[in-house]
Short mmCIF file of the C-alpha atoms (twelve columns), coordinates in Angstrom:
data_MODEL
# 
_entry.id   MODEL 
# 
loop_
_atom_site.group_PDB 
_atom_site.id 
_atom_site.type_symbol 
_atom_site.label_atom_id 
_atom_site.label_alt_id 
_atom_site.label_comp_id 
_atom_site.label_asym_id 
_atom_site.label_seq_id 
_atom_site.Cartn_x 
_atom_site.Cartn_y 
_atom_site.Cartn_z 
_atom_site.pdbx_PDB_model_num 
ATOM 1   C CA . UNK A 1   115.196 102.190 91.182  1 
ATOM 2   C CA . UNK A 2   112.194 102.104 93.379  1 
ATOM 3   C CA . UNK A 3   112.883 99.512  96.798  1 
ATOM 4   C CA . UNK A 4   110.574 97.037  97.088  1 
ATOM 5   C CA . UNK A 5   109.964 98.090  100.510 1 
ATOM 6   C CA . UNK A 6   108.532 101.722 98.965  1 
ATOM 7   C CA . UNK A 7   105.862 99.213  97.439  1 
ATOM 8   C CA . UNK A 8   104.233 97.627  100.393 1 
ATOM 9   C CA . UNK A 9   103.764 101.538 101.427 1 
ATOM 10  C CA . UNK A 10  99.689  102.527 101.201 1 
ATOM 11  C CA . UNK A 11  100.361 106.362 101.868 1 
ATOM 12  C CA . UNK A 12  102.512 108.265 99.654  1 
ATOM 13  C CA . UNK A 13  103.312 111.583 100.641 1 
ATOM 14  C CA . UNK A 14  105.129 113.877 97.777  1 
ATOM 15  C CA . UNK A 15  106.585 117.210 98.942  1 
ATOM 16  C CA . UNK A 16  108.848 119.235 97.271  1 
ATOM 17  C CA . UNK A 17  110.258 123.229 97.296  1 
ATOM 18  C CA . UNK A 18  107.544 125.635 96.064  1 
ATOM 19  C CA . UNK A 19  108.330 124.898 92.215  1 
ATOM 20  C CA . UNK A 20  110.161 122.089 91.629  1 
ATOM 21  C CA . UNK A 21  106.734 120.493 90.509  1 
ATOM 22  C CA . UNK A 22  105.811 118.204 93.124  1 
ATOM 23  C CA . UNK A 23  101.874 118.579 92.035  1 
ATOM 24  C CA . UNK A 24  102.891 117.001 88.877  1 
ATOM 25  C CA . UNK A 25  104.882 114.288 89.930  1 
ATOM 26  C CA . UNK A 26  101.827 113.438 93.060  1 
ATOM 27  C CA . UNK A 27  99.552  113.103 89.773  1 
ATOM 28  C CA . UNK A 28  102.035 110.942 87.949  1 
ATOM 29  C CA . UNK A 29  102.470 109.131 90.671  1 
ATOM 30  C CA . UNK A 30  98.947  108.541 91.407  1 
ATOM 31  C CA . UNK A 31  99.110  107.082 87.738  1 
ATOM 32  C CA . UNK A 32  101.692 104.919 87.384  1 
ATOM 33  C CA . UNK A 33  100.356 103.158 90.871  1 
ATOM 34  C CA . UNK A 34  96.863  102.782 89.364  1 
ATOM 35  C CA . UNK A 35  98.182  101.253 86.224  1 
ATOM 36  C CA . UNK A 36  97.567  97.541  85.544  1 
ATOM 37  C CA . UNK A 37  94.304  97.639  87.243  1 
ATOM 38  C CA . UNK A 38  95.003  99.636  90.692  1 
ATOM 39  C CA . UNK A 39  92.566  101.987 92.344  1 
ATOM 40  C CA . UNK A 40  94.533  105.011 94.080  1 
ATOM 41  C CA . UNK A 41  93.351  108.478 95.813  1 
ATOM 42  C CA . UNK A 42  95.045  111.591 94.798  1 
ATOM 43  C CA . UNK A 43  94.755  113.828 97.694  1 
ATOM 44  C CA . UNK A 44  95.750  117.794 98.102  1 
ATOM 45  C CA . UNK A 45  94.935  119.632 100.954 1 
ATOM 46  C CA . UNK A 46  96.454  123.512 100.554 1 
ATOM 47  C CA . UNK A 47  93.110  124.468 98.822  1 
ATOM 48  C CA . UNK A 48  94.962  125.594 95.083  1 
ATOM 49  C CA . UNK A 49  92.953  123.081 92.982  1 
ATOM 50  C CA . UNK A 50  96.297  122.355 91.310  1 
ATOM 51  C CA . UNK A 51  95.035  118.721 90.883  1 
ATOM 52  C CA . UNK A 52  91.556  119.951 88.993  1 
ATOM 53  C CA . UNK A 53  94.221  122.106 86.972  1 
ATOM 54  C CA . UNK A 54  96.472  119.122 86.049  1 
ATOM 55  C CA . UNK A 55  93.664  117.062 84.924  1 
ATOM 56  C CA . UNK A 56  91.620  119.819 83.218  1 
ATOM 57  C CA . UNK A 57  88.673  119.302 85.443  1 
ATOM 58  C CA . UNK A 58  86.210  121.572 87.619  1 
ATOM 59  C CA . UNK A 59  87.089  122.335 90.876  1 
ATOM 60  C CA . UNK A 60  86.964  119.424 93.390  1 
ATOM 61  C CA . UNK A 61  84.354  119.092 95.538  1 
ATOM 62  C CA . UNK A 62  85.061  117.493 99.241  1 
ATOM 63  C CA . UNK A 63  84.540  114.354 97.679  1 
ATOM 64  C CA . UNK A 64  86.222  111.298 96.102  1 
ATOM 65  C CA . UNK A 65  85.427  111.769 91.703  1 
ATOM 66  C CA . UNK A 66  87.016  109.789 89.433  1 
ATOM 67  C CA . UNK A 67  89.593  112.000 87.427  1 
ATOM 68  C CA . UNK A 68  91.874  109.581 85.285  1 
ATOM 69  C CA . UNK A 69  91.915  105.810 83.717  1 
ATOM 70  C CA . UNK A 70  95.044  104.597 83.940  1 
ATOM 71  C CA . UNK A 71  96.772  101.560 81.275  1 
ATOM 72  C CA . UNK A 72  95.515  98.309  82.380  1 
ATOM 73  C CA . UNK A 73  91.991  99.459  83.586  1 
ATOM 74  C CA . UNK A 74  93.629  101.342 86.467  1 
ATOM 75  C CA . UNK A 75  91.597  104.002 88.231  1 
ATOM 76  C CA . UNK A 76  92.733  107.324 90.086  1 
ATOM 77  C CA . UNK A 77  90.232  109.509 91.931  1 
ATOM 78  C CA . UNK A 78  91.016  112.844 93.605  1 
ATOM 79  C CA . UNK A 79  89.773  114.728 96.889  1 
ATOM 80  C CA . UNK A 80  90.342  118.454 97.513  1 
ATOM 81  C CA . UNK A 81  90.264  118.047 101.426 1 
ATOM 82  C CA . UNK A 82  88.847  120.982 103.174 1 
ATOM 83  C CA . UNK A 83  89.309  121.620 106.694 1 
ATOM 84  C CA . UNK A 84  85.692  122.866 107.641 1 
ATOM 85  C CA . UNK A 85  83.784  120.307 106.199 1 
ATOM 86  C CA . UNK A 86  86.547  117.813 107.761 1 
ATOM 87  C CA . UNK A 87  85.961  119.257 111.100 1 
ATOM 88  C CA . UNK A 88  81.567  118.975 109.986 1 
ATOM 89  C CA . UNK A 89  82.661  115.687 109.014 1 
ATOM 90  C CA . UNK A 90  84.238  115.022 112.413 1 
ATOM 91  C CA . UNK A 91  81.585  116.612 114.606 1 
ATOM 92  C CA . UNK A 92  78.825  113.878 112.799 1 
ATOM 93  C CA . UNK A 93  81.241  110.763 113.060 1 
ATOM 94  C CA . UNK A 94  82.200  111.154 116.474 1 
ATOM 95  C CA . UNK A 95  79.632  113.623 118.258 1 
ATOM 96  C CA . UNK A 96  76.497  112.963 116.554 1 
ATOM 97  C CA . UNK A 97  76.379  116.525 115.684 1 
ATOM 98  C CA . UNK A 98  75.601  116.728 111.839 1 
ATOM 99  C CA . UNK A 99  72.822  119.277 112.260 1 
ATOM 100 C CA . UNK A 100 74.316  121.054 115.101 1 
ATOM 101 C CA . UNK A 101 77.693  121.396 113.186 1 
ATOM 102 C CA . UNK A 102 76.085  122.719 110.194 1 
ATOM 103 C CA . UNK A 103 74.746  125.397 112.871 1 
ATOM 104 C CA . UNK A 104 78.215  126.126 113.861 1 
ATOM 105 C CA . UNK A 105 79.629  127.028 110.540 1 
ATOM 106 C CA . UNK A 106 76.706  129.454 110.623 1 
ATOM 107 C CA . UNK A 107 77.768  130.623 113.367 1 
ATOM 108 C CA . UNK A 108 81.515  131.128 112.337 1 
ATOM 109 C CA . UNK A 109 82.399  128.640 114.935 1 
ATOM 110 C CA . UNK A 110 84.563  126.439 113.063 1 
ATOM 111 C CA . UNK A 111 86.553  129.446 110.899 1 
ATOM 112 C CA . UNK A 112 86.809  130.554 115.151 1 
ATOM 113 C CA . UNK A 113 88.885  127.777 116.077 1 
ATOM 114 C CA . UNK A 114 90.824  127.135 113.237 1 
ATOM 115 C CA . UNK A 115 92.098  130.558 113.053 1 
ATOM 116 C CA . UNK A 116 92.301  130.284 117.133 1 
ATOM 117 C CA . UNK A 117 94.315  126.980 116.994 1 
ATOM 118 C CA . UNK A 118 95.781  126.609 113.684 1 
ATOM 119 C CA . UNK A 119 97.238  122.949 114.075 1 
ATOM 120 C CA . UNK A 120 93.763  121.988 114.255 1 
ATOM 121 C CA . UNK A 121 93.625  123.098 110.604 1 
ATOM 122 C CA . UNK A 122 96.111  120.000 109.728 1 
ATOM 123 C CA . UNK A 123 94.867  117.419 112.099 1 
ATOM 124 C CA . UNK A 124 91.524  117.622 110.787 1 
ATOM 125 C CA . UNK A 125 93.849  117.302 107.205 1 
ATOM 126 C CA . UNK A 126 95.764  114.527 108.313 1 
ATOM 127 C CA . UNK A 127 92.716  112.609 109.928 1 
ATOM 128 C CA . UNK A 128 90.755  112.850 106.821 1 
ATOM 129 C CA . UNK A 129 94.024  111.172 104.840 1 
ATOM 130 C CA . UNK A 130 94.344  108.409 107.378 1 
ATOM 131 C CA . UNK A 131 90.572  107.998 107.134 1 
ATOM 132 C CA . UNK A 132 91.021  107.391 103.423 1 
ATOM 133 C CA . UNK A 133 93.610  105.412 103.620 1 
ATOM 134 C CA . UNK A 134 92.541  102.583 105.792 1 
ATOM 135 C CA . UNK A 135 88.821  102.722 104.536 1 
ATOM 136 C CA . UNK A 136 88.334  98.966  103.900 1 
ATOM 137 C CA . UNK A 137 84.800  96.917  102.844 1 
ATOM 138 C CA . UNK A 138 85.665  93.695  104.786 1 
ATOM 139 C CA . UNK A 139 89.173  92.615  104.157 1 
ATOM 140 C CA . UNK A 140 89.962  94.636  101.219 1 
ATOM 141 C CA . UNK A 141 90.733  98.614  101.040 1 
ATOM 142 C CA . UNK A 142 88.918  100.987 99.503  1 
ATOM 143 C CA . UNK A 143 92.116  102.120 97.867  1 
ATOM 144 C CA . UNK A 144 95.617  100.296 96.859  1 
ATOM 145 C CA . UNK A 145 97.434  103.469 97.521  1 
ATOM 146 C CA . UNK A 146 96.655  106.950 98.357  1 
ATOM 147 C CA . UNK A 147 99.035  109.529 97.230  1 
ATOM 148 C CA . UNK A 148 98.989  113.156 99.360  1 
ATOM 149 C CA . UNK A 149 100.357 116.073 97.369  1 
ATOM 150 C CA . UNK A 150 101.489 117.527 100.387 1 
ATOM 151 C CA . UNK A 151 103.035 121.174 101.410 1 
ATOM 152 C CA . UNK A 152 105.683 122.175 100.466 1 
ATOM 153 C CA . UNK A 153 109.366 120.947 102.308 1 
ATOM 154 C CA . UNK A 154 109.288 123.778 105.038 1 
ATOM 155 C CA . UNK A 155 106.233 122.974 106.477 1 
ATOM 156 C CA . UNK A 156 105.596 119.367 105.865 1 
ATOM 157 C CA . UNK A 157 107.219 118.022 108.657 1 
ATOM 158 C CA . UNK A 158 105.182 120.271 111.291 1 
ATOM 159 C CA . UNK A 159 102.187 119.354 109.357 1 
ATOM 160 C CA . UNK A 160 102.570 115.681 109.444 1 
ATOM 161 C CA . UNK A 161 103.730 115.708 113.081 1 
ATOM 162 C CA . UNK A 162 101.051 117.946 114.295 1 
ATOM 163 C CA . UNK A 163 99.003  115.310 115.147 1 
ATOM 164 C CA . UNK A 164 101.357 113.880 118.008 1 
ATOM 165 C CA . UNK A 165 101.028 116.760 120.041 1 
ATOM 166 C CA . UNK A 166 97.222  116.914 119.702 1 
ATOM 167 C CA . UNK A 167 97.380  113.185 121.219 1 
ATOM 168 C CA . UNK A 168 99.475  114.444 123.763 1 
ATOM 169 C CA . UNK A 169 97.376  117.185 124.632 1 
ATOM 170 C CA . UNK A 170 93.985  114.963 124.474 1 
ATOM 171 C CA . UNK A 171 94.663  111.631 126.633 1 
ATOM 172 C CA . UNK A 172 91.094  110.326 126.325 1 
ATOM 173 C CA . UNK A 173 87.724  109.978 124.187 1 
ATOM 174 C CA . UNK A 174 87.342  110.679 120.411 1 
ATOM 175 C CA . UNK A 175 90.164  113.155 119.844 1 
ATOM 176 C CA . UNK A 176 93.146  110.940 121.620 1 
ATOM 177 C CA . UNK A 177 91.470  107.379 119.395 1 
ATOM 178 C CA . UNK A 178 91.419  109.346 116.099 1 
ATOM 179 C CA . UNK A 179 94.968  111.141 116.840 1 
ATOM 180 C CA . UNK A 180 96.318  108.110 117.946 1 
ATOM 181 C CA . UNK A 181 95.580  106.082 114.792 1 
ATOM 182 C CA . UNK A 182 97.020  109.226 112.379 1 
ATOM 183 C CA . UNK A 183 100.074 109.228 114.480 1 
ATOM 184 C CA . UNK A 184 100.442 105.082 114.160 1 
ATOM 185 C CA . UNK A 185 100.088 105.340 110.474 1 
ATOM 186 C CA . UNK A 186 102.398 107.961 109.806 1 
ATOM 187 C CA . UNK A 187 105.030 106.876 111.689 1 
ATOM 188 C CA . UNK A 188 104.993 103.503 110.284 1 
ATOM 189 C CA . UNK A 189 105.709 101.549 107.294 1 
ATOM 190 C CA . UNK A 190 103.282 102.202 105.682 1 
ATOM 191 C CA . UNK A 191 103.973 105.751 105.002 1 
ATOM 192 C CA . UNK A 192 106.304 107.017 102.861 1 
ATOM 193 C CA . UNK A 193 107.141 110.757 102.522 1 
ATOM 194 C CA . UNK A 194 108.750 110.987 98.259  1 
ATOM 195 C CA . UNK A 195 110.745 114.672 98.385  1 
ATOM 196 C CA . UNK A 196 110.886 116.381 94.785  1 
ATOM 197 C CA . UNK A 197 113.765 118.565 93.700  1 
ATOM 198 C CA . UNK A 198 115.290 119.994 90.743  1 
ATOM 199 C CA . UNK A 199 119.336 119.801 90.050  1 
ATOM 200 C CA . UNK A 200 119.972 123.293 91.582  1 
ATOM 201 C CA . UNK A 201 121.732 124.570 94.955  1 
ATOM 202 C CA . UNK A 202 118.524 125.568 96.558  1 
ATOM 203 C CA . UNK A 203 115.944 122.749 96.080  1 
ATOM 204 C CA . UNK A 204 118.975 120.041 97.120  1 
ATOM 205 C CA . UNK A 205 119.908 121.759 99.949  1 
ATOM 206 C CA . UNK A 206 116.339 122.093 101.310 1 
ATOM 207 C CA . UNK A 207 115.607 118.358 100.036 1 
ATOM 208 C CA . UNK A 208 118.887 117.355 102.214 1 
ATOM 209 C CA . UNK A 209 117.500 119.403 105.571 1 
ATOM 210 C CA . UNK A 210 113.741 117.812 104.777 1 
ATOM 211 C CA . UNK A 211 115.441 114.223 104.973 1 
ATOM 212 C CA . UNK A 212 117.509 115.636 107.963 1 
ATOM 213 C CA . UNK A 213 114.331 116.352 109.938 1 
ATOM 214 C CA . UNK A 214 112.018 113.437 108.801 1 
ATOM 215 C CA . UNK A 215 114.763 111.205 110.487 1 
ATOM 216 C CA . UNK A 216 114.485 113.563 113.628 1 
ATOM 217 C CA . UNK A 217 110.811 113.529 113.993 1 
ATOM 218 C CA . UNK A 218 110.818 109.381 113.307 1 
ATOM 219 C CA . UNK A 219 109.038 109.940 109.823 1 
ATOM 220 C CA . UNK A 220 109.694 107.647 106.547 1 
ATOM 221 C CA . UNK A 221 111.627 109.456 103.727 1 
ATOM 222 C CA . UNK A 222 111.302 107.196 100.650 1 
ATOM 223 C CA . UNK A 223 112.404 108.253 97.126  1 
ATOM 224 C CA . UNK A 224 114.222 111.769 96.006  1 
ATOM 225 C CA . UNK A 225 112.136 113.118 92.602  1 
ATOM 226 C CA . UNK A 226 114.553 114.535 90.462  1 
ATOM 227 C CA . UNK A 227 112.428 116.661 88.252  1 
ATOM 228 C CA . UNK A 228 112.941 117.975 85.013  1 
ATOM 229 C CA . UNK A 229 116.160 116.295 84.181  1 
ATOM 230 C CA . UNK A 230 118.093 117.602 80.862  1 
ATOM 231 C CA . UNK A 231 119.978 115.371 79.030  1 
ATOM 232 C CA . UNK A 232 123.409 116.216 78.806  1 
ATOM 233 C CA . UNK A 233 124.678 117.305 74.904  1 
ATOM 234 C CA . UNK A 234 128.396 116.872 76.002  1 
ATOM 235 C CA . UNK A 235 130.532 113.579 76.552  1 
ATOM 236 C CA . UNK A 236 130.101 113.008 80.761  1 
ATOM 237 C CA . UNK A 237 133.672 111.535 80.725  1 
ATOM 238 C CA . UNK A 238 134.483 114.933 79.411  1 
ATOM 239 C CA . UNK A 239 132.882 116.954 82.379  1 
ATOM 240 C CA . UNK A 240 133.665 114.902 85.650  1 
ATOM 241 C CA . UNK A 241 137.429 114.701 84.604  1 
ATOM 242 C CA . UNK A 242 138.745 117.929 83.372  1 
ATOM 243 C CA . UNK A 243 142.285 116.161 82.505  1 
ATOM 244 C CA . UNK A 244 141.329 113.788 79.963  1 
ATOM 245 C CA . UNK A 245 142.402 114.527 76.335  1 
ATOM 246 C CA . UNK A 246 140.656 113.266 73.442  1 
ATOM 247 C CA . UNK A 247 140.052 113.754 69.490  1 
ATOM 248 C CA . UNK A 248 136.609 114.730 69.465  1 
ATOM 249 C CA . UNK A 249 135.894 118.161 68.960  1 
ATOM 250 C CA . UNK A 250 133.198 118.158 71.526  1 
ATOM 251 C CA . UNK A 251 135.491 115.918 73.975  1 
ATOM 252 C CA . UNK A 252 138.300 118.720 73.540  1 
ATOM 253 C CA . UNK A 253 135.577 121.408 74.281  1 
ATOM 254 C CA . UNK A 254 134.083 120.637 77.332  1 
ATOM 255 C CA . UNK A 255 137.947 119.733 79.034  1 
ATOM 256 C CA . UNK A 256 138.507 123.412 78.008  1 
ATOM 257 C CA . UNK A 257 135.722 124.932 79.852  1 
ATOM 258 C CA . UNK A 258 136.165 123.019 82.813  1 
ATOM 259 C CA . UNK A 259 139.750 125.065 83.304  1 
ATOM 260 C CA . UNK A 260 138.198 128.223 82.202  1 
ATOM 261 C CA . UNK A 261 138.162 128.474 78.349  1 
ATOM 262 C CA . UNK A 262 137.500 126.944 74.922  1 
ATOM 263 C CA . UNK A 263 140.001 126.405 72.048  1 
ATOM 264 C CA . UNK A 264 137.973 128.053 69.330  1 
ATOM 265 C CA . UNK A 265 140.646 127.131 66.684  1 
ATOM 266 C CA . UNK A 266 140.351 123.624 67.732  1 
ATOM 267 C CA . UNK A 267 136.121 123.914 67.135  1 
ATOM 268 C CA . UNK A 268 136.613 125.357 63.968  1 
ATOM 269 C CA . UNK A 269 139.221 123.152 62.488  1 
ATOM 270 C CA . UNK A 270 136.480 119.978 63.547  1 
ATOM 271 C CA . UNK A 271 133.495 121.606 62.393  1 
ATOM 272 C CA . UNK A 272 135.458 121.625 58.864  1 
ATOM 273 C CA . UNK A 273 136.550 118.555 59.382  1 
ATOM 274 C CA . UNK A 274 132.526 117.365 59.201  1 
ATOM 275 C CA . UNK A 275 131.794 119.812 56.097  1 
ATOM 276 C CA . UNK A 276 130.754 122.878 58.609  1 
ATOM 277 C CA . UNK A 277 132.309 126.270 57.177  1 
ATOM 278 C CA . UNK A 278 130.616 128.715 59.621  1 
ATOM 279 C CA . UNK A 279 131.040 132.452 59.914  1 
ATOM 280 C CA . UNK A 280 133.178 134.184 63.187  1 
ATOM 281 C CA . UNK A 281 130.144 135.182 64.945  1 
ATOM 282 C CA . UNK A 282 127.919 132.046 64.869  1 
ATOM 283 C CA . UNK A 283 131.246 129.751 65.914  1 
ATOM 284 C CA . UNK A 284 131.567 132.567 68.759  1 
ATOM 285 C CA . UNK A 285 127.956 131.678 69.489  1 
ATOM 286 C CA . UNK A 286 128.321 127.740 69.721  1 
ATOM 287 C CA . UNK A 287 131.597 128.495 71.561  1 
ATOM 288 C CA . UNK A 288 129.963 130.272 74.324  1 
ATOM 289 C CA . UNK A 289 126.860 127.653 73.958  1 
ATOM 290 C CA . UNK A 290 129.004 124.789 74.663  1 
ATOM 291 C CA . UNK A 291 130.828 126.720 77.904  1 
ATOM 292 C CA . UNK A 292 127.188 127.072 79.398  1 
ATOM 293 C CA . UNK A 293 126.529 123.687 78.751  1 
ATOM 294 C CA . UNK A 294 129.207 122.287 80.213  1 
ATOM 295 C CA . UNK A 295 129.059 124.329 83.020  1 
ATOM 296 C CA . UNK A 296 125.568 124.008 84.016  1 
ATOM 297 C CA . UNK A 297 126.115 119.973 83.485  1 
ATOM 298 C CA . UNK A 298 128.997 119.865 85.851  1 
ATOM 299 C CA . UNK A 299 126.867 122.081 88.326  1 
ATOM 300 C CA . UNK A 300 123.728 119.067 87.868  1 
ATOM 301 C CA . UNK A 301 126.382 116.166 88.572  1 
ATOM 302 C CA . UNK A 302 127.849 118.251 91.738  1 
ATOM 303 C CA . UNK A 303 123.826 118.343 92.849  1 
ATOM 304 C CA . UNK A 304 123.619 114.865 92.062  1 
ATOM 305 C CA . UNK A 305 126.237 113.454 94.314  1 
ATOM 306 C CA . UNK A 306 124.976 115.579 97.462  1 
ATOM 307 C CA . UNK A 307 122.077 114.143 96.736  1 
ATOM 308 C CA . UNK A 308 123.242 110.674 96.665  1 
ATOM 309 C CA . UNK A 309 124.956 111.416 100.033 1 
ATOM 310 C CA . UNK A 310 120.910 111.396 101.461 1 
ATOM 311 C CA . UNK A 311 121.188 107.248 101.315 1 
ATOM 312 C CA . UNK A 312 117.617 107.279 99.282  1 
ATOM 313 C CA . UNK A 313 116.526 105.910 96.085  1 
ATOM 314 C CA . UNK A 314 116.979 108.916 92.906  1 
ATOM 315 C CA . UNK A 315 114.739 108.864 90.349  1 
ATOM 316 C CA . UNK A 316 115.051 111.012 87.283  1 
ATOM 317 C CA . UNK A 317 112.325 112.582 85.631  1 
ATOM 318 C CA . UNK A 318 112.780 114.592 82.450  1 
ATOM 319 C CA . UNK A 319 112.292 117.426 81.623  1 
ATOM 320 C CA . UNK A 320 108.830 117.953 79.470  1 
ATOM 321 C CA . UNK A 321 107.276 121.013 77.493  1 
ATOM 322 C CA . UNK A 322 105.859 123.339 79.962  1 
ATOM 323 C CA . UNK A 323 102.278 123.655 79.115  1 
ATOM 324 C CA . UNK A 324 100.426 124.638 81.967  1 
ATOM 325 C CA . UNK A 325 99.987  123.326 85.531  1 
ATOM 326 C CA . UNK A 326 103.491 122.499 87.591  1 
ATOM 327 C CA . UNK A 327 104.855 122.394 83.971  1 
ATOM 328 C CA . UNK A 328 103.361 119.653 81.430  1 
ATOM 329 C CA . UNK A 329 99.752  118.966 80.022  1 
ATOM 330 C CA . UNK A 330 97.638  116.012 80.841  1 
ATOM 331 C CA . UNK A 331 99.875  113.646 78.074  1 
ATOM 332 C CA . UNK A 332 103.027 114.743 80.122  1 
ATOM 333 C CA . UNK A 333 101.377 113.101 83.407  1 
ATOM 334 C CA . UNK A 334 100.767 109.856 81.563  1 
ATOM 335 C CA . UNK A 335 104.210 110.090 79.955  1 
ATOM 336 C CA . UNK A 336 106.040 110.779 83.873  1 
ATOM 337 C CA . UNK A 337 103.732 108.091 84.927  1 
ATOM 338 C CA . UNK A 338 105.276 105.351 82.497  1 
ATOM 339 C CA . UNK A 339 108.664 107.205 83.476  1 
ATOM 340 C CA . UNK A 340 108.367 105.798 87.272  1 
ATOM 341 C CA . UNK A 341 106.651 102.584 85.882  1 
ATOM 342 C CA . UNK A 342 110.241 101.643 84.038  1 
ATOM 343 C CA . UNK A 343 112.478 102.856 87.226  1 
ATOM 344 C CA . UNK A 344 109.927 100.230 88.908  1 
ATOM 345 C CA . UNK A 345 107.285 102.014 90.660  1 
ATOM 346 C CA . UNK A 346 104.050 99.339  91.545  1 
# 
């Protein structure tokens, strides 16, 4: 279930290994905080447009457009940050230089120094993120919670850590203030960086190294993702303990192919037991079915427990028709979205 401490968190960064959906689950996230009358930011910053994809939209402009309603007279909005106009953005904020930057990009200055120093690239990402996140009219923020679909788990911690060094490197004016305050925010509790995965040996293990090195760099890791869960079609009693013995047909089944084979006699004689007279080939078919099954739900548990071993809050996801997008249509986010809701996301 989701901590209550994940819920006094303002900036919730998703990452995930390139196609475990974590796009999707940033959207449905973004929904199930904005439902019962939230406002929340859904922010992506590799330049895909997977968000405008998700939500069947035009391509997002560098600014904040309302993209969703959610139950309860929630709203989301969604920004496709882009790092030139952050850095024109920058220039007029803190230099005074609105027309001169616009001269710049002309010029090929800014696409220059990007290239030239390419953590610039995600500071000027990061600021525009912290910007967002702390915008306030008096007391009150512009936003209850802005979600970041993030890169993916390779880079993430590099980009979110990028801005340290930049206050390192800058120890006074404009550049050291505006580092300074991205570094203070994502460092602290009100950050939390959500990891998606998928119950298979390589999105765990990278999951378990991403939580490895967001301890080492003193970043937040909230809540593991599992995405695209299957239910399992077999008794779990049957699967975790390979020496039990039991009546059911099914039971009997899934003990077998946990020590390497399946009593087909013993399928047969309890499919006619329920009034099921099939022919060779078809029980040959369920047999080898049922082995793949059982295999594949004994792998899932295996991934499950490593996962557990990360001390962080699991929650499951199922798995949805794959439509378009990371994987579901528009419905599917709402549906994720009430998903999280029940495991207690606010």
């Amino acid at each position: 279930m989701w901590p209550n401490d994940l819920t006094q968190a303002r900036l919730h960064v998703v990452t995930g290994k390139g196609g475990t959906g974590k796009t999707t689950l940033a959207a449905a996230l973004a929904v199930a905080l904005a439902t019962g009358g939230g406002r929340t930011l859904l922010v992506e910053v590799e330049g895909r447009q997977g968000i405008a994809q998700l939500f069947d939209t035009p391509p997002l402009p560098y600014q904040e457009r309302r993209i969703a309603v959610a139950p309860g007279g929630g709203e989301v909005r969604a920004l496709a940050v882009d790092a030139e106009e952050a850095l024109l953005e920058y220039f007029a904020m803190f230099y005074n230089l609105g027309f001169a930057g616009r001269t710049l990009r002309r010029m090929g200055v800014i696409e220059f120094a990007t290239t030239v120093a390419p953590g610039l690239r995600d500071v000027l990402l990061t600021g525009k993120v912290k910007e967002a996140t702390t915008r306030a009219e008096g007391a009150v923020h512009t936003y209850d919670a802005v979600v970041l679909d993030a890169p993916p788990t390779g880079r993430v911690v590099k980009f979110l850590d990028v801005t340290r060094a930049m206050a390192e490197l800058a120890k006074v004016g404009p550049i050291h203030s505006q580092s300074t305050g991205v570094v203070r925010l994502l460092h602290s509790a009100q950050t939390a960086v959500h990891l998606v995965t998928l119950l298979e040996d390589l999105p765990v293990a990278e999951t378990l190294e991403t939580v490895a090195e967001l301890d080492l760099a003193d970043l937040r890791p909230g809540a593991i993702l599992i995405n695209r869960v299957r239910p399992s079609r077999l008794p779990a009693p049957s699967v975790t303990a390979p020496s039990v013995t039991a009546p059911s047909v099914t039971a009997h089944s899934v003990t077998a192919t946990t020590n390497g084979g399946l009593d087909a006699d013993h399928v047969r004689a309890g499919l006619l037991a329920a009034g099921l007279d099939l022919d060779p080939a078809v029980l040959d078919g369920l047999v080898a079915e049922t082995m793949d099954h059982a295999l594949r739900v004994d792998a899932e548990q295996q991934a499950r427990i490593r996962l557990t071993d990360a001390g962080l809050p699991l929650i499951e996801l199922p798995e949805l028709t794959e439509v378009g997008g990371d994987g579901v249509d528009l419905g599917g986010i709402y549906e994720l979205a009430e998903v999280l809701r029940e495991q207690g996301v606010r």
